[in-house]
N, C-alpha and C positions, 0 to 999 in steps of 0.2 A: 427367895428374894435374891439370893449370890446370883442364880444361876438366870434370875430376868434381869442381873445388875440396876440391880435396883439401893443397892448400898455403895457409899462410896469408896468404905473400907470395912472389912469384915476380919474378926479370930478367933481363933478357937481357944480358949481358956481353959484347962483342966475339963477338958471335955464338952465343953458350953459352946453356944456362937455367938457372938454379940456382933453387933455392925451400927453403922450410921446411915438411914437412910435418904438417898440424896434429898426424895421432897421437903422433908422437915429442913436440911440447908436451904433448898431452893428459896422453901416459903420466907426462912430469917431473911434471907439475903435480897428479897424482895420486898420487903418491910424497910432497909433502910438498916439491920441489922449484923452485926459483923462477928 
């Protein structure tokens, strides 16, 4: 997903990745949600 940028922000934690990925913002923020 980093590398299709598909997260809006990603890190690496004690060896893990987490990210945010942009559709799930996209979809809230299409909803009226913030």
């Amino acid at each position: 997903m980093i590398g299709n940028k598909e997260l809006l922000e990603w890190a690496n934690v004690y060896g893990n990745w987490y990210g945010v990925p942009k559709q799930l913002v996209k979809q809230a923020l299409d909803k009226g949600r913030d």
